[in-house]
C-alpha positions as CSV (number, residue, x, y, z in Angstrom):
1,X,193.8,24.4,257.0
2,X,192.1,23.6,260.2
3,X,193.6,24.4,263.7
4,X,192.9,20.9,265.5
5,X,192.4,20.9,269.4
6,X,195.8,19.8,271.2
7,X,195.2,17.1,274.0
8,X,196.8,17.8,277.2
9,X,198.0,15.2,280.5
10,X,196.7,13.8,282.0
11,X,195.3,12.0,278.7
12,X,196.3,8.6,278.3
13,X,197.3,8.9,274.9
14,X,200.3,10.5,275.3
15,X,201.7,7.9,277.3
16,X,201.4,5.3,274.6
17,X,203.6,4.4,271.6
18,X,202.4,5.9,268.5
19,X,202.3,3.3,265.5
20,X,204.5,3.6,262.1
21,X,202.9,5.4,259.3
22,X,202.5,3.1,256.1
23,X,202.0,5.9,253.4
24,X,202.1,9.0,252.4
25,X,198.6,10.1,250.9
26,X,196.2,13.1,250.7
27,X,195.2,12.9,254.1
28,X,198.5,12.9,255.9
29,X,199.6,15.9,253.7
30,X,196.4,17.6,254.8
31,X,197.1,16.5,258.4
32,X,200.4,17.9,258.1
33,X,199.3,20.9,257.0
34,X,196.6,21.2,259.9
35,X,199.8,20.4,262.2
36,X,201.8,22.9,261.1
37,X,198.7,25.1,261.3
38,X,198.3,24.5,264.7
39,X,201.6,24.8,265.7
40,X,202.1,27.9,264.7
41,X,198.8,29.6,265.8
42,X,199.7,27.7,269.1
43,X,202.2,29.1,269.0
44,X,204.8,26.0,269.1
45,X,208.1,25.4,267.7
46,X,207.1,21.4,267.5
47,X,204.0,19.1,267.1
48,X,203.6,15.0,267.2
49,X,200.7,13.9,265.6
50,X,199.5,12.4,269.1
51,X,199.1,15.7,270.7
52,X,196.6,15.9,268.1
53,X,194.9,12.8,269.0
54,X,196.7,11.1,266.0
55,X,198.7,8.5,267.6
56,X,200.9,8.1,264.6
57,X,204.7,8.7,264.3
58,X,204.6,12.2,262.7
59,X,205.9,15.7,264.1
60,X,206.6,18.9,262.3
61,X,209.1,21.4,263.6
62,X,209.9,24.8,263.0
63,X,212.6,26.3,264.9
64,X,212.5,29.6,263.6
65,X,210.7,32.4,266.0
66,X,211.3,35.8,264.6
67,X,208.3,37.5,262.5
68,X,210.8,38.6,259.8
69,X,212.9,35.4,259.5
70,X,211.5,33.1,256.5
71,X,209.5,30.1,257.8
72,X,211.8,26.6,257.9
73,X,209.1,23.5,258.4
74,X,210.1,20.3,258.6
75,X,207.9,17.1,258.4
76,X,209.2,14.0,259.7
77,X,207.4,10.6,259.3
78,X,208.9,7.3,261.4
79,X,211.8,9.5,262.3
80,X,214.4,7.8,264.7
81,X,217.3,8.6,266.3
82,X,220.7,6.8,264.6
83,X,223.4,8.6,266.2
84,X,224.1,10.9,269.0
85,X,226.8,12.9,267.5
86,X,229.7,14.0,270.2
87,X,229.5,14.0,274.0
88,X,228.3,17.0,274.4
89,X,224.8,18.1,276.3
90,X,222.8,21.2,275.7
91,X,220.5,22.3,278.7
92,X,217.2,24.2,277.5
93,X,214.2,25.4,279.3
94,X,211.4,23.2,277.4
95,X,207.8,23.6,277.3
96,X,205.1,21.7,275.7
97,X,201.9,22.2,274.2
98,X,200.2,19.6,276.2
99,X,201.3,21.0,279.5
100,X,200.6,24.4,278.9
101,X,202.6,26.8,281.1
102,X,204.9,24.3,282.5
103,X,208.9,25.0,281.7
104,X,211.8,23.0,283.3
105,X,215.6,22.7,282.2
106,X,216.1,19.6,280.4
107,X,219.5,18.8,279.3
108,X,219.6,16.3,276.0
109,X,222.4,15.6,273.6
110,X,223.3,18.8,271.4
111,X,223.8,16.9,268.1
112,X,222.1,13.9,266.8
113,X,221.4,12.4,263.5
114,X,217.8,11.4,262.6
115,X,216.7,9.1,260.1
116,X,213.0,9.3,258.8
117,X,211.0,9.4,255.6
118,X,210.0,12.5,253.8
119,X,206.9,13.9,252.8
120,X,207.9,12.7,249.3
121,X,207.9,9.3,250.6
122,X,211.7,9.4,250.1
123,X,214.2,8.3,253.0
124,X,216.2,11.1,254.5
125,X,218.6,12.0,257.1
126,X,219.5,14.9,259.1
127,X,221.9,16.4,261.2
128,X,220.1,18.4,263.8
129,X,222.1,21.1,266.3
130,X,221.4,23.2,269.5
131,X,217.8,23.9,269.4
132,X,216.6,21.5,266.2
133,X,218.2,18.8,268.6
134,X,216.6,19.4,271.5
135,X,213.2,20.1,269.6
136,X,213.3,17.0,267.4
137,X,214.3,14.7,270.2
138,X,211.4,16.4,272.3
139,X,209.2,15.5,269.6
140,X,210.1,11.7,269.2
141,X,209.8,11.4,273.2
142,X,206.3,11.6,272.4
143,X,206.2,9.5,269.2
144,X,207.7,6.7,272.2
145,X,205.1,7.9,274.8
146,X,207.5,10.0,277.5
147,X,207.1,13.7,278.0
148,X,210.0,15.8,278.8
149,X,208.5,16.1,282.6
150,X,209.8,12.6,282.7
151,X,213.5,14.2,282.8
152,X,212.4,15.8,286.4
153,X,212.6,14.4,289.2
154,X,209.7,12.3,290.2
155,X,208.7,14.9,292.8
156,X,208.6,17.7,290.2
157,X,206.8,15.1,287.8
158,X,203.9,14.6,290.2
159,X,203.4,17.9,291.3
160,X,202.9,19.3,287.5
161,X,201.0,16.2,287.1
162,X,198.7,16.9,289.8
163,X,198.2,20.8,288.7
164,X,197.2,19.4,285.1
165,X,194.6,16.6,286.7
166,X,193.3,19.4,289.2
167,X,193.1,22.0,286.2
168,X,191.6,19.1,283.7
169,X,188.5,18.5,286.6
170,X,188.0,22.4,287.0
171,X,187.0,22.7,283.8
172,X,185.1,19.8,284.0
173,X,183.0,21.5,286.3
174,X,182.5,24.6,284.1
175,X,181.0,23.1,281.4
């Protein structure tokens, strides 16, 4: 399993709509696998295929964070949200792996229901809570080309945007 480089903003990519995945063959199982990979060595609790450079609509999760709690990955192909469940918000602290080091309160629904496709190439549904919500619905922001610095304000927004251009030109300039 390879650990595949993560593309970070200011790179166009991840402002652009990432297109429907037809099948499910050998290489998207081993892209998956690379993803997950990735994700945890990252370490993340989340991946879309575009951070990758895959502009595909893919993401893995993995909510769980201790050492000694048994591994829970998910793989969601085309995934969509059918139903926010209830009225009630959840406010988390999100980060993202293309904008390292950058954490803000976002506050999302706290239930919805997702319907995607399996790795099995089966249709599936899921009720995701609390954190799976706000991770999966992180995740299919960037499947639909927003970033969860698109919840700030647009002050916030251009400040972290200009840190990550500023950063992105420094190490340029290293090289």
């Amino acid at each position: 399993m390879a650990i595949l480089d993560i593309i970070k903003v200011p790179d166009p990519l991840l402002r652009r709509p990432s297109a429907p995945i037809e099948r499910v063959d050998g290489a998207l199982e081993r892209l998956v696998r690379d993803m997950f990979s990735t994700m945890y060595t990252a370490p993340g609790v989340g991946l879309a295929a575009v951070q990758v450079a895959v502009p595909r609509r893919l993401l893995v999760m993995d909510i769980v964070k201790a050492e000694d709690e048994a591994k829970r990955p998910i793989a969601m192909l085309n995934p969509e949200i059918v139903e926010i469940v209830g009225d009630e918000v959840r406010v988390y602290e999100e980060g993202c792996l293309s904008i390292p080091d950058v954490f803000a309160d976002v506050e999302r629904p706290a239930t919805v229901r997702v319907r995607f496709t399996d790795m099995a190439g089966k249709p599936a549904e899921m009720l995701c809570e609390g954190m799976l919500a706000t991770v999966v619905q992180h995740e299919i922001d960037h499947l639909n080309g927003k970033l969860f610095i698109d919840y700030l304000s647009k002050l916030k927004r251009n400040i972290i945007i200009k840190k990550m251009v500023k950063a992105k030109r420094d190490d340029a300039t290293v090289d």
